[in-house]
C-alpha positions in Angstrom: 31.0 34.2 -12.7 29.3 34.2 -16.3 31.2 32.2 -18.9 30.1 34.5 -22.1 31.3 31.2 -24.4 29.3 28.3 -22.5 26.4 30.4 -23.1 27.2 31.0 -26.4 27.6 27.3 -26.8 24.2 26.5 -25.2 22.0 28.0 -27.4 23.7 26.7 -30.2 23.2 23.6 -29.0 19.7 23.4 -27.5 17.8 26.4 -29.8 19.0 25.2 -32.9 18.7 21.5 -33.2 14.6 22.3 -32.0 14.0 24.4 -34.6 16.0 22.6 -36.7 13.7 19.6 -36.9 10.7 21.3 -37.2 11.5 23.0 -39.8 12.5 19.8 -41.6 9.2 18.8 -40.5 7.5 21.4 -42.4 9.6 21.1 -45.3 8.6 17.9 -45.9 5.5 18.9 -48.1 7.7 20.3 -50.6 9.8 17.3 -51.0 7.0 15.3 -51.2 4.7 16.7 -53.0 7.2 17.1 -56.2 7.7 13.2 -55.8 4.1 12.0 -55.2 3.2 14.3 -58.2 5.4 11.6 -60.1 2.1 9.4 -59.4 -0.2 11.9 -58.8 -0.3 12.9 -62.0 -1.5 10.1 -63.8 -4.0 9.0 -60.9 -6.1 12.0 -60.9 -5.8 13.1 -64.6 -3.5 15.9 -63.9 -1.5 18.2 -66.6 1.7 20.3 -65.6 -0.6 23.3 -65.1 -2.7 21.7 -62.6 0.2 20.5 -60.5 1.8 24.1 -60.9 -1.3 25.4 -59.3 -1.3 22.9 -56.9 2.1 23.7 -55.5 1.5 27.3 -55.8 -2.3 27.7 -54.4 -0.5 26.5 -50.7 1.6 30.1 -50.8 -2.1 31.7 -51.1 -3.4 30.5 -48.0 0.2 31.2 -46.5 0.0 34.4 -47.4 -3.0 35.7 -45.7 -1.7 35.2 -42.1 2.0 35.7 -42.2 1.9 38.8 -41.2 -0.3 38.6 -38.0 2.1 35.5 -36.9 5.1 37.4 -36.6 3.6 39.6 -34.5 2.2 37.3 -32.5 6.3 35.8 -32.4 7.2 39.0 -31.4 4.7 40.0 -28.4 3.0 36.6 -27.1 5.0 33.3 -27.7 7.0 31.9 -30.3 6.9 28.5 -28.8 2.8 28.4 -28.6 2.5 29.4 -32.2 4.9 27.4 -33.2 3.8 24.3 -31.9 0.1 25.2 -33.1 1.4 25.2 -36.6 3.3 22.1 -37.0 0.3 20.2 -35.3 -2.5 21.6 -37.7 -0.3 21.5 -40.4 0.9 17.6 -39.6 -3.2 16.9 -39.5 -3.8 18.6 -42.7 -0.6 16.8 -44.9 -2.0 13.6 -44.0 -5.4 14.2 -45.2 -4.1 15.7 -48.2 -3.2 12.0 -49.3 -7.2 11.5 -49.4 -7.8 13.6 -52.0 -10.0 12.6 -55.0 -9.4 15.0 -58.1 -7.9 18.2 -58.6 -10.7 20.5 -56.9 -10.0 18.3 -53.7 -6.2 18.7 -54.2 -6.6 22.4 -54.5 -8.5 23.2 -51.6 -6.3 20.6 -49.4 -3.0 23.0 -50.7 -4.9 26.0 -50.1 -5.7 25.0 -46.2 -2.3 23.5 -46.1 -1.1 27.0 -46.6 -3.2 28.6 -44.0 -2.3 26.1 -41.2 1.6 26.7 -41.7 1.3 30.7 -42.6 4.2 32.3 -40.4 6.6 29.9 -39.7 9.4 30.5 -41.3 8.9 33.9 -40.3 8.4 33.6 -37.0 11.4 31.7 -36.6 13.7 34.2 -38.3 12.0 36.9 -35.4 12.7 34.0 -32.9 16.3 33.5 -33.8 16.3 37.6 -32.8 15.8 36.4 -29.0 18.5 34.6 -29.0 21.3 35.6 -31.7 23.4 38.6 -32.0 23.6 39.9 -35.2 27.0 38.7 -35.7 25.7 35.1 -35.3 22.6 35.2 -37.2 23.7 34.4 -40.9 25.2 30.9 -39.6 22.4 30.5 -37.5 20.1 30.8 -40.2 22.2 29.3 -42.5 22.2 26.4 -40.4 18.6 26.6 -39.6 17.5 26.5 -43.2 20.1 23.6 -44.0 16.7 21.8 -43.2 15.0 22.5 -46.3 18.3 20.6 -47.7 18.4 17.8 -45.8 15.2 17.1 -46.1 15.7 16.4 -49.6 18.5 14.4 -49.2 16.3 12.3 -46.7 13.5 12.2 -48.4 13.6 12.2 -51.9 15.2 8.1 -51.8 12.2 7.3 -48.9 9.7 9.2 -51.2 10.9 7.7 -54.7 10.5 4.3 -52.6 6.9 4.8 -51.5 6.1 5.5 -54.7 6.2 1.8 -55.4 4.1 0.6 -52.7 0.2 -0.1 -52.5 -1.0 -0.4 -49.0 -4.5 -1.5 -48.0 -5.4 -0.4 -51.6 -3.8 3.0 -51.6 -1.3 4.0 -54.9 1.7 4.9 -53.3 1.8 8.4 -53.7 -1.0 8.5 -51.6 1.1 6.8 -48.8 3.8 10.0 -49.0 1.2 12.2 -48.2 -0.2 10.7 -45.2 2.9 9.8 -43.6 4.7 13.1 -43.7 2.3 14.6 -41.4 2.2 12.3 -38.4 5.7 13.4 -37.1 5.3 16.9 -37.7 2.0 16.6 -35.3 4.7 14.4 -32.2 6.9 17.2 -32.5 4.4 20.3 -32.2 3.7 18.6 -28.8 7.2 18.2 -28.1 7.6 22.0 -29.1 5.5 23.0 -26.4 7.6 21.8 -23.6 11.3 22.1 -25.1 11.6 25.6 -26.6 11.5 28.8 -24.5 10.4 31.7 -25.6 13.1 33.7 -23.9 16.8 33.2 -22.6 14.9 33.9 -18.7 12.8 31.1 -19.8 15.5 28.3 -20.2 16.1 26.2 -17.6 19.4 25.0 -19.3 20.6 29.0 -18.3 21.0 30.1 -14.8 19.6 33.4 -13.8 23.1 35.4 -14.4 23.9 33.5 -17.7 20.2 34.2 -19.1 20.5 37.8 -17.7 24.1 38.5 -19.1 22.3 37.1 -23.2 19.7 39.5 -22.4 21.6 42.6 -21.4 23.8 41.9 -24.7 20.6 41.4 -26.9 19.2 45.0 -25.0 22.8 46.5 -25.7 22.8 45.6 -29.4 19.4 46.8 -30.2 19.3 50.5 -28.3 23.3 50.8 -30.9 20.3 51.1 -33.9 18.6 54.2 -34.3 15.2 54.4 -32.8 12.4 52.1 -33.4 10.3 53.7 -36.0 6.8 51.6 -35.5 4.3 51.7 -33.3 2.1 49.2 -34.7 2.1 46.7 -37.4 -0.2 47.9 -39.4 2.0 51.1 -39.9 5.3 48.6 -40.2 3.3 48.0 -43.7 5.0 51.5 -44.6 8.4 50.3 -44.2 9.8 51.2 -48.1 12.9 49.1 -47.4 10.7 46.2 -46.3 9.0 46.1 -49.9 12.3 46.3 -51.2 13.9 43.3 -49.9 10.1 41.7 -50.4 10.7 42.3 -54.2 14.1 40.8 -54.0 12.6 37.6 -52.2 10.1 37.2 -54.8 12.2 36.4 -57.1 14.7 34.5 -55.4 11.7 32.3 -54.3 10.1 32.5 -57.4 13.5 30.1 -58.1 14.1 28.3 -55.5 10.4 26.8 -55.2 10.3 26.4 -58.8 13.6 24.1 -58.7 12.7 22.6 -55.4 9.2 21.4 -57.0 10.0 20.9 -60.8 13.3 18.8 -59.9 11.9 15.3 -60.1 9.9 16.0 -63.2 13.5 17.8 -64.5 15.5 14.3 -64.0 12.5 12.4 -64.9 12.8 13.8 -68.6 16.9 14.0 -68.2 17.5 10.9 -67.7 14.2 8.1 -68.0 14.9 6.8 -64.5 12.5 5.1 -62.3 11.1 6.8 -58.7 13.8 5.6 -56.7 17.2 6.6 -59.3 15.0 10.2 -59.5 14.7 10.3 -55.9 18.5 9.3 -55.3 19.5 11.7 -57.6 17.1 14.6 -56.4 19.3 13.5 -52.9 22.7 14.6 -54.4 21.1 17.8 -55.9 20.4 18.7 -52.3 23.8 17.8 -50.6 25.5 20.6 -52.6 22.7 22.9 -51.5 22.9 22.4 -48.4 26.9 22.5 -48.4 27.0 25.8 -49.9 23.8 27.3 -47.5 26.6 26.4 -44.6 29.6 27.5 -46.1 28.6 31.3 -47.5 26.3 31.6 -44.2 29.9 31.2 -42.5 31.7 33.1 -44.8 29.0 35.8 -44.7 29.1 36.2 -40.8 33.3 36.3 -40.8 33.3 39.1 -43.4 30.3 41.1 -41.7 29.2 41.3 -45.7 25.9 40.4 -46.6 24.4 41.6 -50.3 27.3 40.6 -52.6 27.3 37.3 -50.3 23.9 36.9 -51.6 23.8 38.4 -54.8 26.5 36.3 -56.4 25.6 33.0 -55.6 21.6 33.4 -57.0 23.0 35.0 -60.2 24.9 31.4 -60.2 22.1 29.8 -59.6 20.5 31.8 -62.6 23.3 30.7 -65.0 22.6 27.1 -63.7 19.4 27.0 -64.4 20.0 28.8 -68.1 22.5 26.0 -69.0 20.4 22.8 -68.1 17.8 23.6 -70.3 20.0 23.6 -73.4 22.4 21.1 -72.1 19.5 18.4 -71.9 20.5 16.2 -74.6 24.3 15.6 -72.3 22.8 14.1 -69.3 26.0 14.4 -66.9 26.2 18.5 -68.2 22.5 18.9 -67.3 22.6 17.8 -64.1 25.8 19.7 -63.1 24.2 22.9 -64.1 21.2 21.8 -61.8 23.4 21.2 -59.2 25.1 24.6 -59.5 21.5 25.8 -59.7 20.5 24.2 -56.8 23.7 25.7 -54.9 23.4 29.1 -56.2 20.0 29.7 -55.6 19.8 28.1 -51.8 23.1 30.0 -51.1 21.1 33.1 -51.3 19.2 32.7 -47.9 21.7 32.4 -45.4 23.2 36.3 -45.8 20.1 37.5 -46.7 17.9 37.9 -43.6 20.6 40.0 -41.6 19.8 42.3 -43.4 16.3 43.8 -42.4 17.6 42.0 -39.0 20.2 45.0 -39.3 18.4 47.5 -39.8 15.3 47.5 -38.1 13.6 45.8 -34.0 11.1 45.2 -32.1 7.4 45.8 -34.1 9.2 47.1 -37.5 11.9 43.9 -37.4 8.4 41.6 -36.6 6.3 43.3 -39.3 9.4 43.9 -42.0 10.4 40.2 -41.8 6.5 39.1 -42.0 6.1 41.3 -45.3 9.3 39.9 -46.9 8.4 36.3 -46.2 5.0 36.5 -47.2 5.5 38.9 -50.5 8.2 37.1 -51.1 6.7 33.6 -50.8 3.9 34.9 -53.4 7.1 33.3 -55.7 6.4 29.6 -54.4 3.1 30.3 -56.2 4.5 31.9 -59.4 7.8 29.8 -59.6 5.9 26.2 -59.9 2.8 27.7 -61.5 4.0 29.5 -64.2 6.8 26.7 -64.8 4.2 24.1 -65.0 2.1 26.4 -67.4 4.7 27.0 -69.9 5.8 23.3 -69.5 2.2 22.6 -70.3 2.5 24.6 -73.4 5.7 23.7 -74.7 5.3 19.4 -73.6 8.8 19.5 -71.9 9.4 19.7 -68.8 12.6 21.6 -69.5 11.0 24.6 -71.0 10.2 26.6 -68.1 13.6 26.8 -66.4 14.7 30.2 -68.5 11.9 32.0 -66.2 13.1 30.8 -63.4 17.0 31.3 -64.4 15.2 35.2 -65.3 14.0 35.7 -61.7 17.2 34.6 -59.6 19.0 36.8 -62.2 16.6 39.7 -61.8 17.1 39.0 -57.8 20.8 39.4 -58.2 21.4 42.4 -60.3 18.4 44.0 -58.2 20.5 43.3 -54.8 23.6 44.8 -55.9 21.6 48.0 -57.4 19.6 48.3 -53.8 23.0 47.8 -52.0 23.7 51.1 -51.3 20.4 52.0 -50.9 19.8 49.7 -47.9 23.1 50.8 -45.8 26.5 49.6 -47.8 27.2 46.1 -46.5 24.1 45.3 -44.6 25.9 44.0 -41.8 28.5 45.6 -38.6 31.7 44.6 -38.5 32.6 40.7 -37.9 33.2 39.0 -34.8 36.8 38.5 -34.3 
C-alpha cells in the first residue's frame, strides 16, 4: 500500500537539504568575494571598475557552458555533473586567494566561471525529477533560501577573516582559500547521496518510487506536445528569450546588491569588517524570509507573474530610496533591506513558469538559456555599478541602474503576462 504523503515527505526531506548545501556551497564566492574586496582592494591597487569586472568576468566563463549542462541534467546524470562542479569549482576558489594583481584576479574569475557553469540550472531541471509543479515554487524557494543564508553565515565569519594574517597572508586572502575546501568534501559526498531518479533512491521502495514516477509521467503528457527535438533547436524557443530578458534584469539587481552591499554599508555608516559583515547578515535574513514566504504564497494561489513582478518592482523602489536617503543612516539601510527582499522575492515564483509550460529537451534547453542570458546580469549589475561608482567616487551612485533594471524586470513581467499563458501556473494544491 503506497502512502502518497510519506513519499511526499521523503523527498522533501532527503532531496532538498542535498541540494540545499551545495548550493550554499557555491554561493559562497559571492559572499565572499564582496567582503575580501574590502581588502582586496587596497592590496592589489584596485579601483571600483576593476572589482566590477572582477565580479562580473566569472558570469562570462559561466556562460559558455550553461547550456550543454542542462542537457547533460536532463539525459545523463544530474548527480555526476553536479558533483564535478562543486569539486572543480571548490579547487579553483581556493587558488583564487593566490592571486597577485588584477590580470591574475581576472583570469581566476573567468575559470571560476567555467568550472561552476550550469548549476543552478541544472538543479532547477533536477528539482523537475522530483517535484510536481504544484510543489516547485516552495521547493525552489526553499532551495535558493541558500544564497540567503549564506550571507547571513558568512558575511560575520568573512568580516572576521578580514582581520587575520596567517603565515603571512592579508586576510582577505584567507576568505578565498577557505571557501573552497568544503565545497570540494561535499562534491564527493554528492556522488554517493543524491539519485538521479525517484527508481534510484534507496530511501523509496519499488512501489513508492514507481507511484512519484507515474505522477511525474501523468503531469507532463497533461502539456501539449514536446516541441524539441534537440537543443540546439530549443535555442528557437521565443518564450525562452523572453523570460531570459526578464532574468537579465532581475539579475542585473540582485548581483549588483549581493556584490556592492559591503562597499554600500561601508560608505553608510564607517564601520569596521566585522559591524559591515553583521550588518550585511541582517540584510540577508529579510531576504531570505520573504524568498520563503511568497514561494509559499505563490504555490497556494497557483499565481506566479504578479507573485514575482511586485516584489522586484519593491526591490526597485528600495534600491531608488537608499541612494538619496544616505545622509539618514537607519532610512538607508531599511530601503536596502526592502531592496534586498524585493529583489530576492522574485526567484521563488519565477521558474514555474517555463517549468509550466514546456518538458523534457525544450524545459532542459529553455531553463539553460534563461539562466545563462540571464546571468549575463551578474556581469552587468556589479560591472557597470562599479564603473559608474568609479566615475562619480561614491559608492552610492550606481544603485539608480540597478533600482532601473528590477523596475524594467517588473513592468516587463506584467506586460509579457498574458503573453506567456495568464497565470503561469495550474490551479493550487488544495
Amino acid at each position: 500500500m503506497v502512502e502518497p504523503t510519506e513519499i511526499l515527505s521523503k523527498k522533501w526531506r532527503y532531496i532538498i537539504p542535498i541540494i540545499w548545501i551545495a548550493y550554499l556551497l557555491a554561493f559562497i564566492d559571492r559572499v565572499n568575494l564582496g567582503i575580501a574586496s574590502l581588502g582586496m582592494k587596497q592590496s592589489l591597487g584596485l579601483t571600483d571598475a576593476d572589482l566590477g569586472l572582477a565580479a562580473g568576468i566569472f558570469f562570462i566563463g559561466y556562460f559558455i557552458l550553461e547550456i550543454p549542462g542542462t542537457y547533460i541534467v536532463e539525459r545523463f546524470s544530474a548527480r555526476k555533473w553536479i558533483a564535478r562542479i562543486l569539486i572543480s569549482w571548490g579547487l579553483m576558489a581556493s587558488l583564487t586567494g593566490l592571486v597577485q594583481d588584477r590580470w591574475q584576479l581576472y583570469a581566476a574569475r573567468f575559470a571560476l566561471g567555467l568550472a561552476e557553469a550550469s548549476f543552478f540550472p541544472g538543479i532547477i531541471v533536477y528539482l523537475t525529477h522530483w517535484f510536481l509543479e504544484d510543489e516547485r515554487s516552495r521547493a525552489v524557494g526553499l532551495f535558493m533560501s541558500a544564497i540567503a543564508v549564506a550571507n547571513i553565515i558568512l558575511s560575520p565569519i568573512s568580516g572576521l577573516l578580514l582581520t587575520v594574517n596567517w603565515l603571512g597572508l592579508e586576510g582577505w586572502r584567507w576568505v578565498l582559500i577557505l571557501e573552497g575546501v568544503p565545497a570540494v568534501l561535499w562534491g564527493i559526498a554528492v556522488l554517493f547521496l543524491l539519485p538521479d531518479w525517484p527508481r534510484e533512491a534507496r530511501w523509496l521502495s519499488e512501489d513508492e518510487s514507481r507511484w512519484l514516477e507515474d505522477e511525474l509521467r501523468k503531469e507532463r503528457e497533461s502539456h501539449p506536445p514536446e516541441r524539441v527535438s534537440s537543443w540546439l533547436t530549443g535555442l528557437k524557443i521565443p518564450e525562452a528569450w523572453l523570460l531570459a530578458a526578464i532574468y537579465f534584469l532581475a539579475t542585473t539587481g540582485l548581483y549588483g546588491i549581493t556584490f556592492w552591499s559591503p562597499q554600500i554599508l561601508k560608505a553608510l555608516t564607517g564601520g569596521s569588517s566585522v559591524v559591515v559583515g553583521v550588518l550585511n547578515a541582517v540584510i540577508y535574513s529579510v531576504a531570505l524570509a520573504a524568498m520563503i514566504l511568497i514561494g509559499r504564497s505563490s504555490d497556494r494561489s497557483g499565481e506566479r507573474f504578479l507573485h514575482s513582478a511586485v516584489p522586484v518592482f519593491l526591490g526597485a523602489v528600495g534600491l531608488l530610496l537608499a541612494a538619496p536617503l544616505a545622509s539618514q543612516a537607519v532610512a538607508a539601510f531599511l530601503a536596502l533591506l526592502l531592496a534586498a527582499a524585493g529583489i530576492y522575492g522574485f526567484y521563488p515564483p519565477f521558474w514555474p513558469i517555463p517549468q509550466r509550460r514546456l518538458a523534457g529537451v525544450a524545459r532542459a534547453v529553455a531553463i539553460g538559456l534563461i539562466n545563462s542570458v540571464g546571468n549575463l546580469g551578474g556581469f552587468a549589475g556589479p560591472y557597470i555599478v562599479g564603473y559608474i561608482n568609479t566615475k562619480a567616487g561614491s559608492s552610492l551612485a550606481g544603485l539608480a541602474f540597478l533600482a532601473g533594471s528590477a523596475m524594467a524586470a517588473s513592468i516587463l513581467l506584467i506586460m509579457a503576462r498574458d503573453l506567456l499563458g495568464g497565470r503561469g501556473a495550474g490551479a493550487a494544491r488544495p
